[in-house]
NUGUMI-263872 format. One line per 10 residues: number of its first residue (from 1); their letters; for each residue x, y, z of N, C-alpha, C. Coordinates in Angstrom, 1 decimal. Last residue first. Example, Ala and Ser with C-alpha at 12.3 -4.5 7.8 and 13.67 -1.06 7.14 Angstrom:
2	sa	12.8:-2.2:7.1:13.7:-1.1:7.1:12.9:0.0:7.9  13.2:-5.7:7.8:12.3:-4.5:7.8:13.2:-3.3:7.8
end
This chain:
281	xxxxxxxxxx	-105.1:67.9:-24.0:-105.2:66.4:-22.9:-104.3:65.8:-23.5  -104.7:70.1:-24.5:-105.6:70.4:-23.4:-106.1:68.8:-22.9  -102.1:72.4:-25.6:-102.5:71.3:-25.5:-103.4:70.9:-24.5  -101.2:74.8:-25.7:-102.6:74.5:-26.5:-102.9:73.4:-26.3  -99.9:76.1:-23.1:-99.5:75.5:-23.8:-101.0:75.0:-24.7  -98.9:79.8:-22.7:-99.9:78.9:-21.9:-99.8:77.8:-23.5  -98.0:82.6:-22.7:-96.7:81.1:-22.5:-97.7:79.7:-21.9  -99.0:84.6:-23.9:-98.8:84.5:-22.5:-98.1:83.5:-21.9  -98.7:84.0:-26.2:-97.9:85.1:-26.1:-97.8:85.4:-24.1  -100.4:81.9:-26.7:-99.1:81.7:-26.9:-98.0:82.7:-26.6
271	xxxxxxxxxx	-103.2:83.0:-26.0:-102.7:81.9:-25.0:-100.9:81.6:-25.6  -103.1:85.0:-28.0:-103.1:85.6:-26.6:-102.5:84.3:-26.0  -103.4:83.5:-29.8:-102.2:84.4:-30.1:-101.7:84.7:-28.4  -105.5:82.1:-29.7:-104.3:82.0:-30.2:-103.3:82.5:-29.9  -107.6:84.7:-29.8:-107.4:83.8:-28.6:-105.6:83.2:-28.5  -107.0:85.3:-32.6:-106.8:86.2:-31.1:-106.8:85.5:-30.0  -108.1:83.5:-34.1:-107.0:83.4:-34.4:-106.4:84.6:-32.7  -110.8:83.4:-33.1:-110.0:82.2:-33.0:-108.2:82.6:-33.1  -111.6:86.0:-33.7:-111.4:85.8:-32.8:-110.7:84.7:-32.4  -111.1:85.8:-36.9:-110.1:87.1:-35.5:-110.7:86.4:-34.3
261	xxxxxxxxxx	-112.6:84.1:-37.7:-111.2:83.9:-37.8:-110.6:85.0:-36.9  -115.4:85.5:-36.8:-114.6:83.9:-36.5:-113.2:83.7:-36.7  -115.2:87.3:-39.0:-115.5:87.7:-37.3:-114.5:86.4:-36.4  -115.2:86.2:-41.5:-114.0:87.2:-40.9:-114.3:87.2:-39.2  -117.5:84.9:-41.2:-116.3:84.1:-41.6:-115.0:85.1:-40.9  -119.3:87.2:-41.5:-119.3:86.5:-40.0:-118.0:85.2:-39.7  -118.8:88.3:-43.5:-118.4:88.7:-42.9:-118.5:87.9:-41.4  -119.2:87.1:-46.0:-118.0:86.5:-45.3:-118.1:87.6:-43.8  -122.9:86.8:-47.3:-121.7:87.2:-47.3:-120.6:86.5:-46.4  -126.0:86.6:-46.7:-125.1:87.2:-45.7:-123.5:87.5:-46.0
251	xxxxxxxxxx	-126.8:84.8:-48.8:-127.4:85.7:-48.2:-126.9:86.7:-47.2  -124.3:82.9:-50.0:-125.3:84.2:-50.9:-126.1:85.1:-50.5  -123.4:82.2:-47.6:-122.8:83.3:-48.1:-123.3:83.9:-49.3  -125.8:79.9:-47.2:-125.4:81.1:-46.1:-124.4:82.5:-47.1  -125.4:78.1:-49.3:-126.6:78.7:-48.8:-126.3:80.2:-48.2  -123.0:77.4:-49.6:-123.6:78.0:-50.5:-124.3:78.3:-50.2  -122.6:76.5:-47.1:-122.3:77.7:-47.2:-122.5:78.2:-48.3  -124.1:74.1:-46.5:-124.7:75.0:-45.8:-123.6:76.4:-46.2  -123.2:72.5:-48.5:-124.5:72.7:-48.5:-124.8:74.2:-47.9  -120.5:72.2:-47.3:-120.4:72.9:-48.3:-122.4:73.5:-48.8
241	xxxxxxxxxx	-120.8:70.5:-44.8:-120.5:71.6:-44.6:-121.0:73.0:-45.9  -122.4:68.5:-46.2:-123.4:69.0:-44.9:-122.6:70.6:-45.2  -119.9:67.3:-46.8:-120.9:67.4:-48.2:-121.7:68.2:-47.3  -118.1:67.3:-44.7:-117.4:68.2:-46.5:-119.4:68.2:-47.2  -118.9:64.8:-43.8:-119.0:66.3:-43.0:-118.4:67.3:-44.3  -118.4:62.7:-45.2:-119.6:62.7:-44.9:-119.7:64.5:-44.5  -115.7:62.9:-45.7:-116.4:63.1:-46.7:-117.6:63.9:-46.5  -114.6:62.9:-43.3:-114.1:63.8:-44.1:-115.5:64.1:-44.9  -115.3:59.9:-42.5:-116.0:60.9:-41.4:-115.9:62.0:-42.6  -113.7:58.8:-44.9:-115.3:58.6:-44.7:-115.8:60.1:-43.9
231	xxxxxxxxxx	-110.8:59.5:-44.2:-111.5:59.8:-45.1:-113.1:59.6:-45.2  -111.2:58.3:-41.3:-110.6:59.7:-41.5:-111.0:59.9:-42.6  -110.8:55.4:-42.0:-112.0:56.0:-41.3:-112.0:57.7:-41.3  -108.9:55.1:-43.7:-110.3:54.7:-44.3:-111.4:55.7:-43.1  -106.8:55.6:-41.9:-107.0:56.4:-43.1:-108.2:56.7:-44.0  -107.2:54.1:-39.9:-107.4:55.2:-39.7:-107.2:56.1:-41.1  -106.6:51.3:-41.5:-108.2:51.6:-41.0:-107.9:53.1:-40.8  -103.9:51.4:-41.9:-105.3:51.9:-42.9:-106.4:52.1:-42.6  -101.2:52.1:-40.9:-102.4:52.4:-40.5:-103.7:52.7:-41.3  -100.2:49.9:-41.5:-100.5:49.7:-40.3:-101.6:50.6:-40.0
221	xxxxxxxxxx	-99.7:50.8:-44.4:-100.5:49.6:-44.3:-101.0:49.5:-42.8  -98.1:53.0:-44.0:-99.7:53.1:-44.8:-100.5:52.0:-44.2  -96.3:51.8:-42.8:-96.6:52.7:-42.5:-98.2:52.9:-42.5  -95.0:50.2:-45.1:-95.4:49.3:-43.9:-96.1:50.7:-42.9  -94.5:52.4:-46.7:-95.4:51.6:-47.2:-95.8:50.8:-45.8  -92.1:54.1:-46.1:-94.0:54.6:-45.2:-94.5:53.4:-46.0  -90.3:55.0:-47.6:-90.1:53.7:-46.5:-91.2:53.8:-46.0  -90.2:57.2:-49.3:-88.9:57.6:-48.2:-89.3:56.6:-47.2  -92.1:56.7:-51.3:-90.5:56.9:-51.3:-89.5:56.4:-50.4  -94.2:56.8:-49.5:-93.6:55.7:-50.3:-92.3:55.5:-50.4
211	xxxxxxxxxx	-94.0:59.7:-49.0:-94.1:58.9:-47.9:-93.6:57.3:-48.3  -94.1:60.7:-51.7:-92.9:61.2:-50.7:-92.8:59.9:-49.4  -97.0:59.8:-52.3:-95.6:59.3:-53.2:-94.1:59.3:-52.3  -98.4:60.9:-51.0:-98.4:59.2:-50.5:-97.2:59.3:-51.7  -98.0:63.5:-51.2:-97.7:63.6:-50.2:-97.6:61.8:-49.9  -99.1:63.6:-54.1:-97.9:63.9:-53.8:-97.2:63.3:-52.4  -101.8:62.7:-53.7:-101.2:61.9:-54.6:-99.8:62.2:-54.1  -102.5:65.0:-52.3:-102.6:64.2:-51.6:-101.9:62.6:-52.6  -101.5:66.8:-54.5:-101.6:67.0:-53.0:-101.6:65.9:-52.3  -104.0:66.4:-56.2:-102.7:66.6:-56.9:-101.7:66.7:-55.0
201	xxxxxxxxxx	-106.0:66.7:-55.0:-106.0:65.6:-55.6:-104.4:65.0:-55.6  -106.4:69.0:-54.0:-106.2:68.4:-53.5:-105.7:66.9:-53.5  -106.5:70.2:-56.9:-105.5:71.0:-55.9:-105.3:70.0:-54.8  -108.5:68.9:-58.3:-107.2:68.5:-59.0:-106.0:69.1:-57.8  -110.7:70.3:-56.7:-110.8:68.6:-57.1:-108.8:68.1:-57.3  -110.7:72.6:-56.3:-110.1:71.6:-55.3:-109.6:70.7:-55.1  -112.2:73.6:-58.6:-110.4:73.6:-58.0:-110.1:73.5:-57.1  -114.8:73.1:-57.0:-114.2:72.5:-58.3:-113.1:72.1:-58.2  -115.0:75.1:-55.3:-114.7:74.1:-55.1:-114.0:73.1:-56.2  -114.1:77.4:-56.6:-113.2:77.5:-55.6:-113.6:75.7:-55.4
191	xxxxxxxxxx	-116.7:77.6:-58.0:-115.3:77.1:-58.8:-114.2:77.3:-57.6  -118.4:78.0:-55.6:-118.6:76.9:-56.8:-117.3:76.6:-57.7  -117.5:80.7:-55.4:-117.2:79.8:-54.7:-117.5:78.6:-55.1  -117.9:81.7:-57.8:-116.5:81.9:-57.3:-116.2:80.7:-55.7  -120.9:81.6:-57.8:-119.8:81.2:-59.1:-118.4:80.6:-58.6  -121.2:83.1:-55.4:-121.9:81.8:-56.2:-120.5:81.2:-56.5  -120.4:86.1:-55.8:-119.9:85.1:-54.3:-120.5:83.1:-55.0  -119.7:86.4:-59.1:-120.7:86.1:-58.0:-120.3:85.7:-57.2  -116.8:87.7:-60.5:-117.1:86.5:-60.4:-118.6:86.7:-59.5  -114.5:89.1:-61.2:-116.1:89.9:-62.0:-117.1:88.6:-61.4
181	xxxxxxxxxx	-112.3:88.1:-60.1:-112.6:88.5:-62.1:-113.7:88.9:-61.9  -112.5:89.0:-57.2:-111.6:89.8:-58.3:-111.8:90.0:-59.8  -114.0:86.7:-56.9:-114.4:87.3:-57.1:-113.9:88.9:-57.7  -111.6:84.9:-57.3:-113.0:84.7:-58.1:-113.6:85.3:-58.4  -110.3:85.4:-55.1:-109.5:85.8:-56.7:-110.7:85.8:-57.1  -111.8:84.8:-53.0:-111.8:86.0:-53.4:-111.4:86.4:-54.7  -112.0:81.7:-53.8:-113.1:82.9:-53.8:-113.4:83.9:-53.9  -109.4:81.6:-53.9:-109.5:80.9:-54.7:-111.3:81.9:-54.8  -108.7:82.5:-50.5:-107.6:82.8:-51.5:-108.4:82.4:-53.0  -110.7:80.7:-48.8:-110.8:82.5:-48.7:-110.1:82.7:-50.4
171	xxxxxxxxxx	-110.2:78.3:-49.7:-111.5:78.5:-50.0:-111.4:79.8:-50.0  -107.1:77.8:-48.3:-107.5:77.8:-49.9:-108.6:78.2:-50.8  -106.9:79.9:-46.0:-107.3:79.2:-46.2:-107.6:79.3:-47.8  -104.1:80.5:-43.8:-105.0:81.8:-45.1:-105.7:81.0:-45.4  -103.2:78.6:-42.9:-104.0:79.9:-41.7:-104.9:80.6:-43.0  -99.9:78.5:-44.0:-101.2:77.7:-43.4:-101.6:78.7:-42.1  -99.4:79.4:-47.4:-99.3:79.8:-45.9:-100.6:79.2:-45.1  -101.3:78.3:-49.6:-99.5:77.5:-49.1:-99.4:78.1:-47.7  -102.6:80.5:-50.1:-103.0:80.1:-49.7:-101.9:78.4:-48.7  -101.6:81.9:-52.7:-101.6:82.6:-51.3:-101.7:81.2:-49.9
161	xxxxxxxxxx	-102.3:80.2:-54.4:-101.0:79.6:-54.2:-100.6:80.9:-53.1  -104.9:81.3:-55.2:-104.8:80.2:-54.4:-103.5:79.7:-54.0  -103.8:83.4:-57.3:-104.6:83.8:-55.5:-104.3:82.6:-54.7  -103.4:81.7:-59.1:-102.3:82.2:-58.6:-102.9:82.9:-57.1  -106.3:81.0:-60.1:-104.8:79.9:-59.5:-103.8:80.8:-58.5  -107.5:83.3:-60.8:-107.4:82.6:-59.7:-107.0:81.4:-59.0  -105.5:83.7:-62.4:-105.8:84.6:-61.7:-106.0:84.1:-60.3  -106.4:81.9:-64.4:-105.2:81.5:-64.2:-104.8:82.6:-63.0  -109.4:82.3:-65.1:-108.8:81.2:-64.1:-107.1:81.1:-63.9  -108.3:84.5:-67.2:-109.6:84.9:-65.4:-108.9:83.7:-64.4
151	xxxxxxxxxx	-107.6:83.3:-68.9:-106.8:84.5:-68.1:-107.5:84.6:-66.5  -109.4:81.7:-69.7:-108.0:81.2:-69.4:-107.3:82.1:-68.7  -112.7:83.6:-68.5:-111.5:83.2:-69.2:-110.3:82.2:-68.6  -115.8:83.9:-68.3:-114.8:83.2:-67.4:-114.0:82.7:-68.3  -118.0:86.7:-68.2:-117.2:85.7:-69.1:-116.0:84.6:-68.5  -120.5:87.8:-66.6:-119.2:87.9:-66.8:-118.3:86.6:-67.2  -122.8:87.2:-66.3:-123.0:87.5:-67.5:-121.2:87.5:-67.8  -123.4:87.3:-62.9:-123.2:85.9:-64.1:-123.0:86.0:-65.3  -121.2:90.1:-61.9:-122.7:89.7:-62.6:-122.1:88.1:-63.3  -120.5:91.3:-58.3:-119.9:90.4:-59.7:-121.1:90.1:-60.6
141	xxxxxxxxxx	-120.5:92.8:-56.2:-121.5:91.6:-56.3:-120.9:90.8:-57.6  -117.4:94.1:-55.7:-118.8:94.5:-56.0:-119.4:92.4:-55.9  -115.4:94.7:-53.2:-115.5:93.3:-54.5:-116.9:93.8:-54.7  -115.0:95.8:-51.2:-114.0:96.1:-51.9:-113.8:95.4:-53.1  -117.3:94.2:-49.9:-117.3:95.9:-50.4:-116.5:96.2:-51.4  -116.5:92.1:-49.2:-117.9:92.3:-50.2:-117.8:93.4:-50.2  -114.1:92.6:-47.4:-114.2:92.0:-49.0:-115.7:92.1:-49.5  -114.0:92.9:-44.9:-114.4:94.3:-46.1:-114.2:93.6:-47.4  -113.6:91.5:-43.0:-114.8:92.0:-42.8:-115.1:92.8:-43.8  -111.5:89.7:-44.8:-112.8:89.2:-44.8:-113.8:90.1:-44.3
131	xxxxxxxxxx	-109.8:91.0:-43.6:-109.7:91.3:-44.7:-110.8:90.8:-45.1  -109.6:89.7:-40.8:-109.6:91.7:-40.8:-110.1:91.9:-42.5  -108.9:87.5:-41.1:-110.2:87.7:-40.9:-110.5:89.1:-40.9  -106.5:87.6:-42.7:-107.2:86.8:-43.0:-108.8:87.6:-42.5  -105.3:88.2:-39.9:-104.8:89.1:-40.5:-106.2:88.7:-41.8  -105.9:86.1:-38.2:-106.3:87.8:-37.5:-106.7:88.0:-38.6  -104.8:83.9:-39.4:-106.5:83.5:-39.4:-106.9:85.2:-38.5  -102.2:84.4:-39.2:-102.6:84.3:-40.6:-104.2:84.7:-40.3  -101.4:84.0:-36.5:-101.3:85.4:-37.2:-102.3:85.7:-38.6  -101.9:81.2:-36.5:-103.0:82.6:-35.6:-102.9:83.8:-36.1
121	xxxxxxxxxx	-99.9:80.2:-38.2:-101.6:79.7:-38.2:-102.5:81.1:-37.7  -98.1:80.9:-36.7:-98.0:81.3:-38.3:-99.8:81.4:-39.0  -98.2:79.5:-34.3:-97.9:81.1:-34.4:-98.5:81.9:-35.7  -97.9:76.7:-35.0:-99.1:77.3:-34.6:-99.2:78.8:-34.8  -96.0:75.5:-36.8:-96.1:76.6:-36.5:-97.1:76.8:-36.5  -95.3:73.0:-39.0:-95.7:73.1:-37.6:-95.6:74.1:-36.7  -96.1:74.2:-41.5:-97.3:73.4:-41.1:-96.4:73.2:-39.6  -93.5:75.2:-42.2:-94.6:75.9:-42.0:-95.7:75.4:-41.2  -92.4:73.1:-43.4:-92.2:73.8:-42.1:-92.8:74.5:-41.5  -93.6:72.4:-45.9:-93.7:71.6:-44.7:-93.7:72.3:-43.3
111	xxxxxxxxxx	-93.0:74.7:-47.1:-94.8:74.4:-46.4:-94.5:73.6:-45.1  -90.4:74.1:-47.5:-90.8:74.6:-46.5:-91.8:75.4:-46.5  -90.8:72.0:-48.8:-90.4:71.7:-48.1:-90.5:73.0:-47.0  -92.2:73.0:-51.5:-92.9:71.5:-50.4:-92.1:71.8:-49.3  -91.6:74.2:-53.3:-91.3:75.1:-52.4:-91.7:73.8:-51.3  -92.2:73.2:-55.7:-90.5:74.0:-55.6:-90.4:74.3:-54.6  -94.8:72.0:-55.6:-93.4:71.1:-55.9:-92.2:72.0:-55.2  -95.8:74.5:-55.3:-96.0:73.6:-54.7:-95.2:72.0:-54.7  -95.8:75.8:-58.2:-95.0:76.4:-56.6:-94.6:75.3:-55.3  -96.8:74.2:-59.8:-95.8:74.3:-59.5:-94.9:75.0:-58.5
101	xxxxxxxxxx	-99.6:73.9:-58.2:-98.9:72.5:-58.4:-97.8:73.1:-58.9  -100.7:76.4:-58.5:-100.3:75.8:-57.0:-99.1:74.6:-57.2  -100.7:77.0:-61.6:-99.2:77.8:-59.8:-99.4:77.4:-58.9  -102.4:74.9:-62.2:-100.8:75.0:-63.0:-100.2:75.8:-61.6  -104.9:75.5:-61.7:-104.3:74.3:-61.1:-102.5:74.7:-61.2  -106.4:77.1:-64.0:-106.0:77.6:-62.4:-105.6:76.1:-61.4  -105.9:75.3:-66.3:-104.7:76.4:-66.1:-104.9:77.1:-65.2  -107.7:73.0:-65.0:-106.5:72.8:-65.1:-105.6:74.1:-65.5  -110.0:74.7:-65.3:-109.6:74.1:-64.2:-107.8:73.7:-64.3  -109.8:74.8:-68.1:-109.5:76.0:-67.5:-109.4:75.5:-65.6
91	xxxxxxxxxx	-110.2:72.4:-69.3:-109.0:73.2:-69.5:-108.7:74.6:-68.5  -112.7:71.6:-68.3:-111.5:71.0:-67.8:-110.3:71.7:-67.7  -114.3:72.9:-69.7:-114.1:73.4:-68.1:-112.9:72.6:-67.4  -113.4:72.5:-72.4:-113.5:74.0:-71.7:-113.4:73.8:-70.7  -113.5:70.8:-74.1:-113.2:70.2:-73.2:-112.7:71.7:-72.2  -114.5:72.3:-76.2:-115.2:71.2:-75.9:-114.6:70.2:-74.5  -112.4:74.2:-76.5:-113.4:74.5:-76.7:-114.5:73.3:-76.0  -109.8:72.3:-77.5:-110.4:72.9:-75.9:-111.2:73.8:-75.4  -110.9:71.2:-79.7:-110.5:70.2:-78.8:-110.6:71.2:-77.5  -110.7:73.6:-81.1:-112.1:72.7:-81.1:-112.0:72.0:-79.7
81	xxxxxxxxxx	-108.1:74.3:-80.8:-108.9:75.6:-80.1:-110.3:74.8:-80.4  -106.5:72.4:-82.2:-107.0:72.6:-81.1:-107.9:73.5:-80.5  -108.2:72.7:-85.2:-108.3:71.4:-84.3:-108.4:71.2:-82.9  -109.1:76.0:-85.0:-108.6:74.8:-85.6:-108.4:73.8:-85.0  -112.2:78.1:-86.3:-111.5:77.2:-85.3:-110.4:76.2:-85.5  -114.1:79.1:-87.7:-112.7:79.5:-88.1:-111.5:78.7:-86.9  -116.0:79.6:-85.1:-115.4:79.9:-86.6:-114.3:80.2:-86.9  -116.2:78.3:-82.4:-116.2:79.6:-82.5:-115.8:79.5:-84.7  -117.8:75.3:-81.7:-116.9:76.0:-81.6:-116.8:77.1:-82.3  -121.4:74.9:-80.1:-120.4:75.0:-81.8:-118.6:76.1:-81.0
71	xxxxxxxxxx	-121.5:73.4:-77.4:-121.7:74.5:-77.9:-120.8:74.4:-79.1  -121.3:71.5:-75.7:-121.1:70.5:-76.7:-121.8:72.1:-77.4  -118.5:71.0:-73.3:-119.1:72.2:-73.8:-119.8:71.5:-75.3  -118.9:67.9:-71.1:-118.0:68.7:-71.8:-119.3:69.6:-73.1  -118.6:67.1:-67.4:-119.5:67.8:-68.8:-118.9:67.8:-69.9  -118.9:66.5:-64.5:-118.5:65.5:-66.0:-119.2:66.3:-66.7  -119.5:68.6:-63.0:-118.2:68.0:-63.1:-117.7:67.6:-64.4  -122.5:68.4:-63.2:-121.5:69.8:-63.6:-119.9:69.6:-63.7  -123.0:66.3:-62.5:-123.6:66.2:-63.4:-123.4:67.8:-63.6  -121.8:66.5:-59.4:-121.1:65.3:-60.3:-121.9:66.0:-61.7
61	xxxxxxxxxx	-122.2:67.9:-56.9:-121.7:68.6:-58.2:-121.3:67.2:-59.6  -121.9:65.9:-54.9:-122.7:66.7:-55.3:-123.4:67.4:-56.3  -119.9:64.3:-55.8:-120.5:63.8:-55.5:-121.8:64.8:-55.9  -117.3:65.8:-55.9:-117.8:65.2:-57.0:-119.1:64.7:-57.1  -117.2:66.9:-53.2:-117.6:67.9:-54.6:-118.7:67.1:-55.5  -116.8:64.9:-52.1:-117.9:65.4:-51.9:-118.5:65.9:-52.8  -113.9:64.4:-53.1:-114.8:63.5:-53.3:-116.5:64.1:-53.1  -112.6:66.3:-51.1:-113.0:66.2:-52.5:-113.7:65.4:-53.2  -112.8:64.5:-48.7:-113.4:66.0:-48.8:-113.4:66.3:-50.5  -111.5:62.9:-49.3:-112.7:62.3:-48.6:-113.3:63.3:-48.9
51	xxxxxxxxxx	-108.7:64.1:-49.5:-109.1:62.7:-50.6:-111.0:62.8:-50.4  -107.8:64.9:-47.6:-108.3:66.3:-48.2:-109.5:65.1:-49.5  -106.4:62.5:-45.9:-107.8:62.8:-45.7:-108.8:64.3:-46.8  -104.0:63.3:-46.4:-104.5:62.2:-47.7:-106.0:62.2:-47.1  -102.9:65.6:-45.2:-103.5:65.7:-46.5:-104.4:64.5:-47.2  -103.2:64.7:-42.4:-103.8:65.7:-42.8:-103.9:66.1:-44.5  -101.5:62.2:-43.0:-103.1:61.9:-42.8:-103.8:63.0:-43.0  -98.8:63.5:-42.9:-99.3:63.0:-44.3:-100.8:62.4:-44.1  -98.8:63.9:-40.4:-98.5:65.3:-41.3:-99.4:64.6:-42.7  -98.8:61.8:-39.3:-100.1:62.6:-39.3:-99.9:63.5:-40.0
41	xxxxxxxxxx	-96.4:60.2:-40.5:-97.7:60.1:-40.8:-99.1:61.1:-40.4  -94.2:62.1:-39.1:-94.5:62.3:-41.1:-96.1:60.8:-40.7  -95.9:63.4:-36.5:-95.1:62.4:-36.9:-95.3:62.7:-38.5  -96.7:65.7:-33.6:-96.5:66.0:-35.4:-95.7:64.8:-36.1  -99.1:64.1:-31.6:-97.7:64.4:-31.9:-97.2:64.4:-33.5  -101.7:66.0:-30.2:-100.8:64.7:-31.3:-99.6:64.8:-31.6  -103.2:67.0:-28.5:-102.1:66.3:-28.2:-101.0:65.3:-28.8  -105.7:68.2:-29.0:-105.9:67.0:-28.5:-104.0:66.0:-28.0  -104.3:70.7:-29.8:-105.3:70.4:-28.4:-105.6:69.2:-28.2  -102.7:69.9:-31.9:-102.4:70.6:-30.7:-103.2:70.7:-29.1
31	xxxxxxxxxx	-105.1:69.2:-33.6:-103.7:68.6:-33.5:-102.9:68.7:-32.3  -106.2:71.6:-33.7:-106.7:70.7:-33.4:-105.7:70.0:-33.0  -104.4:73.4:-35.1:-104.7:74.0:-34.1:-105.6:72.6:-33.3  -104.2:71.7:-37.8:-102.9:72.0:-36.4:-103.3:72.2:-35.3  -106.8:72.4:-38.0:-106.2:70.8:-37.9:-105.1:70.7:-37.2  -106.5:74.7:-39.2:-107.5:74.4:-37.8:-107.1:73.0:-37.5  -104.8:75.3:-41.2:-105.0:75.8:-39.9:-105.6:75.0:-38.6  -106.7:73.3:-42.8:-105.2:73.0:-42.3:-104.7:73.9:-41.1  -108.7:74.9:-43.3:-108.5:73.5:-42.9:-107.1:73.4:-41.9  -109.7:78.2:-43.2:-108.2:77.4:-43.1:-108.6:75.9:-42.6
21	xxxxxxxxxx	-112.1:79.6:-43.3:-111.0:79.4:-42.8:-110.0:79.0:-42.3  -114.1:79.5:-45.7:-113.1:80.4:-45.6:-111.9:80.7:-44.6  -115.1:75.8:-46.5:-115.0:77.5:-45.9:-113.8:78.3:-45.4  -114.0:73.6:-47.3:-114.6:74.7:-48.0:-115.3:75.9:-47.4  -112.8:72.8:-45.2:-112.5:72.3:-45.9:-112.9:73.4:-46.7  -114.4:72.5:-42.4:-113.1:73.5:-42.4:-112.8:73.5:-43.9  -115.4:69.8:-42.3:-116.3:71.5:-41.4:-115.8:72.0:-42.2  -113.6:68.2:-42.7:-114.4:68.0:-43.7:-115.4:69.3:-43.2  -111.3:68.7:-40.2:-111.3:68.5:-41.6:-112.4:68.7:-42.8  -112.7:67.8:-38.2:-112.8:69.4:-38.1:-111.9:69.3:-40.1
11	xxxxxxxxxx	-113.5:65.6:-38.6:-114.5:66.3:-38.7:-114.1:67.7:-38.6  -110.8:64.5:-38.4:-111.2:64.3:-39.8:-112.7:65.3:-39.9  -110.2:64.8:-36.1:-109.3:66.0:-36.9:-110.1:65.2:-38.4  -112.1:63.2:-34.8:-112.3:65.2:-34.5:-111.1:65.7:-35.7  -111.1:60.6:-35.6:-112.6:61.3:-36.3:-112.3:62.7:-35.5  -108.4:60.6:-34.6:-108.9:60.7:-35.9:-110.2:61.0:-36.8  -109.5:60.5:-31.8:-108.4:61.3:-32.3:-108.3:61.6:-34.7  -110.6:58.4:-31.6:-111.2:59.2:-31.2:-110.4:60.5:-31.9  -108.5:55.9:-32.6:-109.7:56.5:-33.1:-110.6:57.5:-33.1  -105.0:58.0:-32.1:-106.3:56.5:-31.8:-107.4:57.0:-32.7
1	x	-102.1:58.0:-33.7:-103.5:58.6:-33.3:-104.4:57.4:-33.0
end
């Protein structure tokens, strides 16, 4: 990849990231129009850039990140149930972490495959966006008062391991579970980012370990500026993007998210089904 090439898939990376439409979708679909060719490095740049985009979170959200619960533990408490009382948000982050990161090990190989099928992407971002025009219906408003359990978040782990199919997007799958427990479009999306932190973390750790493994060190190294520059652009565009959809989907909802994914994904469909090639240089 040249430079020019690396900032549009790191910007459509850090746009795409926390909204409801599939990063990784669109990065293929990017991928494809500028003419990349699918190598185990760009396959592995589209995750270790997710690095720059979570980072944002932290950034934003840092003084909700680093917390821990300094509320009295419940009575009658014993060592542990103090210890993860007080270390609450971690804990429950981490048991809606647990079914991506194990599905996600047992099945890596064919995500992988997955990931080069435009087809799989377009069908996903119709089907995806038809379900987006009725989710605030088929999901009341959720109240803040509603309790956010180890059961609630392990709920919405397992939604998010919908999301392995590339097109469904991790932010739709992790939001709507969210909003399944009783969650606020807010809340659910606020903890959709959160559980990113460790989803993508865990992900992009994985993906430079396989590449190490299997001889990519002289790899990494040739290409670090594009990794450095690809994470930065990432970051910078993930913090503008996520601003503006906490804003937007507490006042309007997904439904203009759904609109966008049918049509993107219809276009798609049409230019592949007519035998016209996505690549446009």
């Amino acid at each position: 990849m040249d430079i020019f090439e690396t900032i549009i898939i790191a910007i459509v990376e850090g746009l795409t990231e926390f909204l409801p439409v599939s990063s990784t979708g669109h990065m293929i679909i990017a991928q494809n129009l500028l003419g990349v060719e699918s190598t185990e490095f760009v396959k592995a740049f589209t995750f270790i850039i997710q690095f720059g985009a979570i980072l944002s979170v932290v950034v934003l959200y840092w003084k909700r990140f680093f917390r821990l619960n300094h509320t009295p533990a419940p009575e009658g408490a014993n060592a542990l149930q103090r210890f993860l009382h007080t270390f609450d948000f971690y804990w429950k982050l981490f048991v809606a972490f647990v079914p991506a990161a194990v599905l996600g090990l047992l099945f890596s190989d064919a995500i992988d495959a997955m990931l080069e099928s435009v087809l799989v992407v377009a069908i996903m971002l119709v089907i995806g966006g038809v379900f987006m025009l009725f989710c605030d219906k088929i999901f009341n408003k959720g109240s803040e008062d509603t309790p956010f359990t180890e059961k609630r978040a392990f709920m919405v782990g397992l939604y998010q391991c919908i999301s392995m199919i590339p097109g469904v997007s991790r932010s739709m799958a992790t939001i709507v579970g969210g909003m399944a427990q009783g969650m606020t479009r807010k809340a659910a999306a606020e903890f959709s980012f959160f559980l990113a932190v460790p989803t993508m973390f865990g992900a992009t750790v994985y993906k430079m370990y396989k590449l190490l493994k299997e001889g990519g060190t002289a790899l990494i190294m040739d290409n670090m500026t594009t990794l450095i520059i690809g994470n930065v652009v990432a970051f910078i565009v993930a913090m503008l993007a996520i601003k503006f959809f906490i804003s937007y989907v507490q006042k309007y909802g997904f439904k203009a998210f759904g609109w966008y994914r049918i049509i993107v994904g219809g276009i798609i469909l049409a230019m592949l089904l007519t035998g016209h090639n996505l690549t446009i240089v």
